[in-house]
Z-matrix of the N, CA and C atoms (Angstrom, degrees):
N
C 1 1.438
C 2 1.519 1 107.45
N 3 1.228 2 126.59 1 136.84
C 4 1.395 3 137.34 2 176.78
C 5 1.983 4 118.40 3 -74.90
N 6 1.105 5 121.64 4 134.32
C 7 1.147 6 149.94 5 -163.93
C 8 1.869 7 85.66 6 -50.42
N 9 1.416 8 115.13 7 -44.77
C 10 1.697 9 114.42 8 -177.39
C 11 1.797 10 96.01 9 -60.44
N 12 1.265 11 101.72 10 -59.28
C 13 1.574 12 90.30 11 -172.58
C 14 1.243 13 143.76 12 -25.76
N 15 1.639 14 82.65 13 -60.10
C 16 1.503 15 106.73 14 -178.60
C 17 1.230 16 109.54 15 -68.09
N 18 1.354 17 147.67 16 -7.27
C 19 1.082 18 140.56 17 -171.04
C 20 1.588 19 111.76 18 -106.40
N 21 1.375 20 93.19 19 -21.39
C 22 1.668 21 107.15 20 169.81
C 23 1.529 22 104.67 21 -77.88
N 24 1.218 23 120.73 22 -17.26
C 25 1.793 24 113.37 23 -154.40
C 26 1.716 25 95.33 24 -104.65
N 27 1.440 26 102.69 25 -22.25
C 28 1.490 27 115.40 26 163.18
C 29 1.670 28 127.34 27 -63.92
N 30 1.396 29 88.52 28 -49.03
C 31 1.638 30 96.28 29 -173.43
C 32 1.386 31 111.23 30 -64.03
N 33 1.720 32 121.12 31 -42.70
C 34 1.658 33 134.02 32 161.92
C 35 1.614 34 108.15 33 -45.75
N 36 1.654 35 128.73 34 -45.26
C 37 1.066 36 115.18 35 179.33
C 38 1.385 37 117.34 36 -64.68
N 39 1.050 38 119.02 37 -50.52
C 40 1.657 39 135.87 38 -174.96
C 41 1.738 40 126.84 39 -58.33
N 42 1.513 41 95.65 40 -37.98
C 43 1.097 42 119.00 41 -178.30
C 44 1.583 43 119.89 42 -45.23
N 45 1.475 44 113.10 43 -57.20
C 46 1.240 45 128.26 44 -165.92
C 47 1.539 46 103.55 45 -80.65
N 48 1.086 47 118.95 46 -43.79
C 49 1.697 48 116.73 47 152.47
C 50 1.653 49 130.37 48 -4.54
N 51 1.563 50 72.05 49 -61.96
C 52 2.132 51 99.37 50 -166.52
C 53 1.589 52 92.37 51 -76.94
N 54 1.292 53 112.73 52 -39.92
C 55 1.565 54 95.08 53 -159.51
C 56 1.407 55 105.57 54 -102.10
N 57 1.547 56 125.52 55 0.61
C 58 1.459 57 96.32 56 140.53
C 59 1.225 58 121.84 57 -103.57
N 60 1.309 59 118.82 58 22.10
C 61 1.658 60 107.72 59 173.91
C 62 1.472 61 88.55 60 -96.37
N 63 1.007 62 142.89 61 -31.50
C 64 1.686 63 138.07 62 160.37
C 65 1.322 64 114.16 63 -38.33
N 66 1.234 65 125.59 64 -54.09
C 67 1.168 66 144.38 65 -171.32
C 68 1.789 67 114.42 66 -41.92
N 69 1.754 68 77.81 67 -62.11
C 70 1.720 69 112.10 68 -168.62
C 71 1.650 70 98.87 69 -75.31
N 72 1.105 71 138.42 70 -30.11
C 73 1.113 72 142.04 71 160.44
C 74 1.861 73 118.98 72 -53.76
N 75 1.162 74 102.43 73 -38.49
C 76 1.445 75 118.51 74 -170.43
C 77 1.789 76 112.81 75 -72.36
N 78 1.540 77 88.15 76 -40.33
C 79 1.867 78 112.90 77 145.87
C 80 0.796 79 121.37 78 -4.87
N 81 1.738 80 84.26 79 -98.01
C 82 1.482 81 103.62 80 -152.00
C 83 1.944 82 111.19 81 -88.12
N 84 1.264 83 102.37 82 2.10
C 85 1.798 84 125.91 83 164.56
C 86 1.581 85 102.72 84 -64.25
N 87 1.247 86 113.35 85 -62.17
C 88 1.269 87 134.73 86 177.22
C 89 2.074 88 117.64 87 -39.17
N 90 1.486 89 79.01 88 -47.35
C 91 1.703 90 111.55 89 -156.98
C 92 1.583 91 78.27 90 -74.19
N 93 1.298 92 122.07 91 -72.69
C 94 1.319 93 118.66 92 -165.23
C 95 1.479 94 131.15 93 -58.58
N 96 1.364 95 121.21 94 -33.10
C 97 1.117 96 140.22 95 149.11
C 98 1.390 97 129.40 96 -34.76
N 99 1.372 98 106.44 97 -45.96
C 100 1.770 99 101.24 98 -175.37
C 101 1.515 100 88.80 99 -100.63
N 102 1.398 101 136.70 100 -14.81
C 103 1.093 102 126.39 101 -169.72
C 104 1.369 103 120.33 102 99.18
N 105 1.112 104 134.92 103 2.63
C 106 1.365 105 146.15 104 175.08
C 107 1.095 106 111.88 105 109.96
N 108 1.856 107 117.85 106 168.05
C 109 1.602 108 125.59 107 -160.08
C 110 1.723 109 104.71 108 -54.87
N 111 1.596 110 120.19 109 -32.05
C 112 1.181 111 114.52 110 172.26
C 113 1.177 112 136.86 111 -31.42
N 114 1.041 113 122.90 112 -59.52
C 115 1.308 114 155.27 113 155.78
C 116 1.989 115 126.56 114 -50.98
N 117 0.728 116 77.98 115 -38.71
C 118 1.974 117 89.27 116 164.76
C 119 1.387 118 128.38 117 -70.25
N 120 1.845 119 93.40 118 -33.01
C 121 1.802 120 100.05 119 167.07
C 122 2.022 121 89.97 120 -73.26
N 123 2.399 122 66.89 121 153.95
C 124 1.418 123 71.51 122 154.77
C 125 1.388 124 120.94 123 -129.62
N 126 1.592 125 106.66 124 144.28
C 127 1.601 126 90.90 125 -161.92
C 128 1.528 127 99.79 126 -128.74
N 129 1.413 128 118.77 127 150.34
C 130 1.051 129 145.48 128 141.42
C 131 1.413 130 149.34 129 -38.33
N 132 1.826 131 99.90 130 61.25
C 133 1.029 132 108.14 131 -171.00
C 134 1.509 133 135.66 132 -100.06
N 135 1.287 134 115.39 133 26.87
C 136 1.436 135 119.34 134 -165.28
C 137 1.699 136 91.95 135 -104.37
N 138 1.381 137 135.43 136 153.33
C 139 1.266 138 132.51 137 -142.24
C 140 1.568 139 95.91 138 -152.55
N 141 1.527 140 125.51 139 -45.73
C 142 1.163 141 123.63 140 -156.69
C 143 1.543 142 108.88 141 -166.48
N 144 1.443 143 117.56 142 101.56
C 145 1.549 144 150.15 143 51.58
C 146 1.432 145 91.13 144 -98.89
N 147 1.415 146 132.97 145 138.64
C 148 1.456 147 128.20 146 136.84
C 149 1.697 148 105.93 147 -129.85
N 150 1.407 149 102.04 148 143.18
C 151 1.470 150 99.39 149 173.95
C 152 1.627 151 122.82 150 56.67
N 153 1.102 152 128.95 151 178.55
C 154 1.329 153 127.76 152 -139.98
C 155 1.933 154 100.72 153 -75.64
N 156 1.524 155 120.36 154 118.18
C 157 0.983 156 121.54 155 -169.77
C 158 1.212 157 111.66 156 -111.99
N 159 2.023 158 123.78 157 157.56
C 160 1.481 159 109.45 158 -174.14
C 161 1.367 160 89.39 159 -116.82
N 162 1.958 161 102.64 160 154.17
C 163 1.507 162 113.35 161 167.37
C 164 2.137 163 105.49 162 76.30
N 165 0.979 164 110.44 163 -166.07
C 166 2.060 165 107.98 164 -156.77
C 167 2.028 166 77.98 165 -93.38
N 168 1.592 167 81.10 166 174.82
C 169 1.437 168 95.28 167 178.11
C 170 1.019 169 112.91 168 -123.52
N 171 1.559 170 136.76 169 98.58
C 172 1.391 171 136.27 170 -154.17
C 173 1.486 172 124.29 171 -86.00
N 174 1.887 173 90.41 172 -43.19
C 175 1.856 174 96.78 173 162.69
C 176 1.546 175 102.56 174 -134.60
N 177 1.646 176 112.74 175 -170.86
C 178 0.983 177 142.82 176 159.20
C 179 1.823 178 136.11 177 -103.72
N 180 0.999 179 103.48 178 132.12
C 181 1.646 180 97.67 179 -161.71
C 182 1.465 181 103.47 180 -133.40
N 183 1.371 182 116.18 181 123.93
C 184 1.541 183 127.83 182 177.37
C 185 1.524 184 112.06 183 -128.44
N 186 1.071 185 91.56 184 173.49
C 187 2.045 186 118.22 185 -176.11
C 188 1.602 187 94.77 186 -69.76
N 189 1.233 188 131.64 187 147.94
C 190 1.674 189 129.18 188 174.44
C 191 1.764 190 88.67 189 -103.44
N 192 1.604 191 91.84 190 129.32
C 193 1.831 192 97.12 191 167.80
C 194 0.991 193 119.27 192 -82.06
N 195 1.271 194 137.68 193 139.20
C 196 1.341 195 146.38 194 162.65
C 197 1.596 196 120.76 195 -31.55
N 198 1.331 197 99.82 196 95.62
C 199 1.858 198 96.86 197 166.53
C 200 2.030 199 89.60 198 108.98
N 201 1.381 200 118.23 199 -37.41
C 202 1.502 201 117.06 200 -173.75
C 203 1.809 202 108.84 201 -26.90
N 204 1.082 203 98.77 202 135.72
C 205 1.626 204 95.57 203 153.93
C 206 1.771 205 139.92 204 -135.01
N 207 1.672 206 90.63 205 29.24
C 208 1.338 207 120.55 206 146.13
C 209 1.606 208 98.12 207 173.62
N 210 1.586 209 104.56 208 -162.26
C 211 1.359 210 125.99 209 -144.47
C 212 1.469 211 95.61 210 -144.06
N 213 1.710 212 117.32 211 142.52
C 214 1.448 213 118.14 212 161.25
C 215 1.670 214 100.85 213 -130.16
N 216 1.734 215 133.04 214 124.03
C 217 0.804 216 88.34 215 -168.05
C 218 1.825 217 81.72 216 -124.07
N 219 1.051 218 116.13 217 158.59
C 220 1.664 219 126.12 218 -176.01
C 221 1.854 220 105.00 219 -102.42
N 222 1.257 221 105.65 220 134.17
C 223 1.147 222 101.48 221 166.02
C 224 1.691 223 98.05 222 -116.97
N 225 1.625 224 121.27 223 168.26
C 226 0.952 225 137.40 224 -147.07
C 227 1.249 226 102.10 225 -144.39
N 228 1.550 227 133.53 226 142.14
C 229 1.450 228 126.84 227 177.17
C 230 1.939 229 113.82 228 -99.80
N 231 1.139 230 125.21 229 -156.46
C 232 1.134 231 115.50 230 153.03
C 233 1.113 232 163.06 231 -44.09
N 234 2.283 233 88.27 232 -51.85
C 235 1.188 234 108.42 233 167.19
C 236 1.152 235 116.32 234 -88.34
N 237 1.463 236 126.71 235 16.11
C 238 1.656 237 120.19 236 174.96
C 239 1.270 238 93.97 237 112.65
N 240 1.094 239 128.62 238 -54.59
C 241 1.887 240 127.27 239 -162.13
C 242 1.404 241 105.29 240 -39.58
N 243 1.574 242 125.40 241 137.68
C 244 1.656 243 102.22 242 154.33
C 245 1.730 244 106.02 243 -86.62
N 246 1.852 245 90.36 244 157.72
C 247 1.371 246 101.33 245 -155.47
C 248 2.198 247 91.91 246 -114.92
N 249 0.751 248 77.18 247 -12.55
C 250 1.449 249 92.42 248 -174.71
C 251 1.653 250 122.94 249 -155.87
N 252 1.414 251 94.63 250 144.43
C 253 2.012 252 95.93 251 174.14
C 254 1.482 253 113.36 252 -147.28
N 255 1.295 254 124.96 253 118.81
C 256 1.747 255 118.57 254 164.70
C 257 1.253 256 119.93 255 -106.77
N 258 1.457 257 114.62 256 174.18
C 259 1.182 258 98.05 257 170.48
C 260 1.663 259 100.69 258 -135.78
N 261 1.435 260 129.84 259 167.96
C 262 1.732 261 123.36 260 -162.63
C 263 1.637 262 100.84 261 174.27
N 264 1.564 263 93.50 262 132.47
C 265 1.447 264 120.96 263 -163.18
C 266 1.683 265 86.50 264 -89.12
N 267 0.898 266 129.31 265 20.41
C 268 1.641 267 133.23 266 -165.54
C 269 2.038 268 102.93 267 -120.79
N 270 1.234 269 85.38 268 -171.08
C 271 1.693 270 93.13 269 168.01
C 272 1.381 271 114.80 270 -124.82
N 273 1.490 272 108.93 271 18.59
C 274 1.622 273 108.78 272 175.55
C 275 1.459 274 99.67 273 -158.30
N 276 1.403 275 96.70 274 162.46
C 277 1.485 276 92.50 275 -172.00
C 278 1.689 277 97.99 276 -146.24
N 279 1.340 278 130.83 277 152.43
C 280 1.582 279 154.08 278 -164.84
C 281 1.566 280 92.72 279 -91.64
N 282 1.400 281 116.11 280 113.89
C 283 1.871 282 117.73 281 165.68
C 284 1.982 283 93.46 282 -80.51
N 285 1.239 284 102.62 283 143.72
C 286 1.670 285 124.90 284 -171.19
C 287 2.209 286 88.47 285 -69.97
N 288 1.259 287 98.77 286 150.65
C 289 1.408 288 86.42 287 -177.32
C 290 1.976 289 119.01 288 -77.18
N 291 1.115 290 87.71 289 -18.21
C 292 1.682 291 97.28 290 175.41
C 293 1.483 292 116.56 291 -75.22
N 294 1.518 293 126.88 292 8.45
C 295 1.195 294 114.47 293 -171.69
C 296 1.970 295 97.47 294 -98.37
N 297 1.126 296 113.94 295 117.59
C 298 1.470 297 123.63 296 179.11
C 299 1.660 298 122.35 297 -63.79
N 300 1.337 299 97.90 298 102.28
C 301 1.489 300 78.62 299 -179.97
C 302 1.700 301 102.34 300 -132.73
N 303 1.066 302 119.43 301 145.69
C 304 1.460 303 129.13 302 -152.30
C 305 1.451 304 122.80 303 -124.44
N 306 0.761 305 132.47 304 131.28
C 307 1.955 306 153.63 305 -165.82
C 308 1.440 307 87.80 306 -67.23
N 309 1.641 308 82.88 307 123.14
C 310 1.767 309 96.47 308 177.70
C 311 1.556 310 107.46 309 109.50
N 312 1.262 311 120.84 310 -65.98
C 313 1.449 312 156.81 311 -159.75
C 314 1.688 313 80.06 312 -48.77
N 315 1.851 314 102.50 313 132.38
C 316 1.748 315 115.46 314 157.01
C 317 1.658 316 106.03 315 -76.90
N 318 1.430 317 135.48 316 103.99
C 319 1.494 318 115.86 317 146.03
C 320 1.775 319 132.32 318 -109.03
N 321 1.322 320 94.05 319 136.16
C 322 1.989 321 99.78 320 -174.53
C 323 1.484 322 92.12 321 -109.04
N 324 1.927 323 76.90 322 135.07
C 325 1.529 324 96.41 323 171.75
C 326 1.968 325 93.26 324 -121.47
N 327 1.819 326 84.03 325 176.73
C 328 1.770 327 88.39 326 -179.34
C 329 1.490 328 88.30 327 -150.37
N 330 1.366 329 106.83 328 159.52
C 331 1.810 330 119.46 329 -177.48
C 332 1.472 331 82.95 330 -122.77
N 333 1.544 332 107.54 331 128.59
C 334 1.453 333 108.90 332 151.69
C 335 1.221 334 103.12 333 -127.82
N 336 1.872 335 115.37 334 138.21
C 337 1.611 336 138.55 335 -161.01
C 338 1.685 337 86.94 336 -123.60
N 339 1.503 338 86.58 337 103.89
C 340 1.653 339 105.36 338 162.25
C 341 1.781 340 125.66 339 -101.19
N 342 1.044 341 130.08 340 124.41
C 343 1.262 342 138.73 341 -149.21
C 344 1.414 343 94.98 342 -128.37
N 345 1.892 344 95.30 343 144.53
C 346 1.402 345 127.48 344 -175.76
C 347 1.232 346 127.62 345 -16.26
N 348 1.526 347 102.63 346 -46.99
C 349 1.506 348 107.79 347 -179.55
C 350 1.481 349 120.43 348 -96.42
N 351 1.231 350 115.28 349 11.00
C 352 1.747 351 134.05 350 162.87
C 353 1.636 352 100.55 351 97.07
N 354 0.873 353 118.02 352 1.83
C 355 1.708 354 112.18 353 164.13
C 356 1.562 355 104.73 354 -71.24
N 357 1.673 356 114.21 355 142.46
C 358 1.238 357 127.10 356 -174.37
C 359 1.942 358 108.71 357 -122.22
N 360 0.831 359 107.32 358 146.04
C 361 1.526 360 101.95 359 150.02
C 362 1.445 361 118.85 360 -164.13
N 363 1.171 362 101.38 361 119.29
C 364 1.646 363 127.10 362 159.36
C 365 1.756 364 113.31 363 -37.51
N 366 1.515 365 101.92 364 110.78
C 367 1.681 366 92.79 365 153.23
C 368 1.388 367 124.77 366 -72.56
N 369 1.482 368 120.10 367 -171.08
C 370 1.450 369 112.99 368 -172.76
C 371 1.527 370 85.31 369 -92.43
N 372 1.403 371 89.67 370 166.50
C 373 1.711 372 98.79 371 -177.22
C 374 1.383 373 127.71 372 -94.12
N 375 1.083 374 128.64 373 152.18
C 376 1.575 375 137.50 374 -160.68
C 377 1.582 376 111.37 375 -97.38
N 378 0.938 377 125.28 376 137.80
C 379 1.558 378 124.77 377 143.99
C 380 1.480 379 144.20 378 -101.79
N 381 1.488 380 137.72 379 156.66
C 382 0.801 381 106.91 380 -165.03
C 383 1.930 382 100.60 381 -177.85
N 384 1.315 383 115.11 382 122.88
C 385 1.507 384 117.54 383 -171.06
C 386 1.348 385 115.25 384 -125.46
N 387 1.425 386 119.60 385 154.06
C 388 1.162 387 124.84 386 163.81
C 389 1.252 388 130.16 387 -88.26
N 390 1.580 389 126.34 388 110.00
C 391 1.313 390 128.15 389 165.20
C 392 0.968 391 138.37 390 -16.75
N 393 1.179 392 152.74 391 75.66
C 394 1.605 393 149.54 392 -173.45
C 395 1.275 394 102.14 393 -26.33
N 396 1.139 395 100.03 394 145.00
C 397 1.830 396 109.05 395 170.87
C 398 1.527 397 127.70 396 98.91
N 399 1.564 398 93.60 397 -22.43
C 400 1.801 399 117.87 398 -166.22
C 401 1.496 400 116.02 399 -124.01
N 402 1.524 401 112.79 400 28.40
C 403 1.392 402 114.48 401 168.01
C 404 1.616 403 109.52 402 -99.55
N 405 2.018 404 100.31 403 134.39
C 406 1.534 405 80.35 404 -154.97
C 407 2.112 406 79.89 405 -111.67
C-alpha cells in the first residue's frame, strides 16, 4: 500500500472521532449555558388575565418555573409602550392602583423567571382585554 493511502485510510478512521467528540462538546456547551433541558422548553406560564376579561384587572398570575428565584413581569399598553413593570419572588403579582387600564383596550404582559445563576428566560407573551360594559 502506498504512503498516500495510508494516510487517506487514516484520515477516514480519525475523522469521525473528532467530529463527534466536537459534536458532544457543542452539547454539553449548550447544556450548560441555558442551564439544562429544563430551561430550553418553552413554557407557558402566564395563567391570569388571558383573553377577553370581565370587570378591572387587579393582579397577574403565572405558572412558577422550575429552579426560578424571582420574577419580572412587564405589562404593555396598546400602543406597544410598557406601561408598567414589577418584580416578585411569588407567582402573582398586585398592579399599583393608578395604572389605567381601559375596556376595550388590547394589553400584553410577559413573565420573565430569572434564576440563581443569572440566566433569564422570558415566556411568550400573553394578551388580554376588558369587556366593555363590565368594569366595576
Amino acid at each position: 500500500m502506498s504512503r498516500e493511502k495510508k494516510g487517506r485510510s487514516r484520515a477516514r478512521t480519525t475523522l469521525p472521532p473528532i467530529l463527534a467528540g466536537g459534536g458532544i462538546l457543542l452539547l454539553l456547551l449548550f447544556f450548560l449555558r441555558t442551564g439544562g433541558a429544563g430551561r430550553t422548553d418553552t413554557v407557558r406560564i402566564p395563567i391570569s388575565p388571558v383573553g377577553p376579561v370581565d370587570g378591572p384587572v387587579r393582579e397577574l398570575v403565572w405558572r412558577r418555573q422550575a429552579g426560578a428565584s424571582r420574577f419580572t413581569v412587564d405589562l404593555f399598553g396598546s400602543g406597544g409602550g410598557r406601561i408598567w413593570s414589577g418584580v416578585s419572588r411569588d407567582t402573582t403579582i398586585l398592579l399599583p392602583e393608578g395604572i389605567p387600564l381601559e375596556e376595550g383596550s388590547v394589553y400584553r404582559w410577559r413573565v420573565t423567571a430569572h434564576f440563581p445563576d443569572g440566566v433569564s428566560q422570558a415566556a411568550p407573551d400573553e394578551t388580554f382585554h376588558i369587556r366593555p360594559g363590565t368594569e366595576r
